[in-house]
N, C-alpha and C positions, 0 to 999 in steps of 0.2 A: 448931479454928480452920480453917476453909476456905482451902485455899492456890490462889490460881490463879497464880502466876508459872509461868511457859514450861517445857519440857521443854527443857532445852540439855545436851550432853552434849560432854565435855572436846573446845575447841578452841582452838587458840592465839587471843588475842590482843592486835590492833594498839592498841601501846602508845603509837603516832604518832596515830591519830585518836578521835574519839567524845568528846570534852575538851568541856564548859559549863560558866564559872559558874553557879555555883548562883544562885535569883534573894535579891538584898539582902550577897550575898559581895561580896568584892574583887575584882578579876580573877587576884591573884594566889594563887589559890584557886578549883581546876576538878573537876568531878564525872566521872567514867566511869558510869556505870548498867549493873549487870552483869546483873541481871534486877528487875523492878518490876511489884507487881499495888496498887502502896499507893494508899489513894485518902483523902487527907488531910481532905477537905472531909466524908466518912461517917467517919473515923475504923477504917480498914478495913486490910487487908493488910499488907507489908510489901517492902523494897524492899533491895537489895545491890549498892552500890556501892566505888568505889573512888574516894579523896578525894587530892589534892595538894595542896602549898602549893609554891610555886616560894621561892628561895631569898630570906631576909626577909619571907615573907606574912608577913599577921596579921588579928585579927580585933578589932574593936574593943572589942565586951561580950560580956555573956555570953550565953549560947544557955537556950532554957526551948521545949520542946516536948513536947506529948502524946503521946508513944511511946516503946518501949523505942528504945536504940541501946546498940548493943554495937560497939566502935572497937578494931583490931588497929594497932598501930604496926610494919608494916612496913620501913620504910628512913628514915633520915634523923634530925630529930633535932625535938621536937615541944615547946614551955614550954609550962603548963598555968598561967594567972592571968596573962598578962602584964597590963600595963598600955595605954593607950589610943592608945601610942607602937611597940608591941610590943616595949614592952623589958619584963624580971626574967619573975616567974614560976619556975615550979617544971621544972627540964627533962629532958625522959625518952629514951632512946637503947631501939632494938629490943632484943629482945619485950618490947613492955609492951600491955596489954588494959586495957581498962574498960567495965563493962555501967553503964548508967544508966536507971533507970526515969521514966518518965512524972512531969514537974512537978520532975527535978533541974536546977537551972541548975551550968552548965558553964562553961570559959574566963573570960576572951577567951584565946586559943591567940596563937602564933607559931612557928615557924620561921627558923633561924640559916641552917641550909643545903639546907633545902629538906624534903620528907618526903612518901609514899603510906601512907595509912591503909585496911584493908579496915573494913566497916563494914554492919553489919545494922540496918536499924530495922523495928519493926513494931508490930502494935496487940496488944493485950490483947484477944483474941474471946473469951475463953469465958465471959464471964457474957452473951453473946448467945443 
């Protein structure tokens, strides 16, 4: 699998700026992009970012997309199934991990007190 993301080598940081929702998120649900060569529309690369919910996000359904993601639960406190209210669900507290393959649906997620996910997606190249 051909990797073009960037050559970056360890530097701090600012944990103040670089913050987007994501497009069709909530606002209270912002993306950091740590490095990205994914190109969604070819079905191509893969991309590593850092995900928050600010304290009560949530998200309404579930998620279904064409790439692996693999989600590190860093800080905070994460439900898995809530409802369309963000309330119940299943709720997880740091380390907890999950890889999901191409075509698993996921969530709807919420957050009690807020939470940062590290989080990998990418494509499937090698039958290219």
């Amino acid at each position: 699998m051909p990797m073009n993301k960037p050559h970056i080598e360890f530097q701090r940081l600012d944990m103040t700026k670089g913050w987007e929702t994501p497009k069709g998120y909530p606002t209270t649900i912002q993306e950091k992009i740590l490095a990205s060569d994914i190109d969604e529309a070819r079905q191509m690369g893969s991309r590593t970012r850092l995900l928050r919910f600010a304290p009560g996000g949530y998200t309404t359904s579930p998620f279904v997309h064409d790439h692996w993601e693999e989600v590190f639960l860093l800080s905070g406190d994460l439900a898995v199934g809530s409802d369309q209210e963000g309330m119940g669900g299943e709720s997880f507290e740091p380390p907890t991990y999950a890889c999901r393959p191409p075509g698993a649906a996921h969530g709807p997620f919420s957050s009690k007190r807020g939470c940062l996910l590290y989080e990998i997606h990418y494509y499937d190249e090698s039958g290219r």
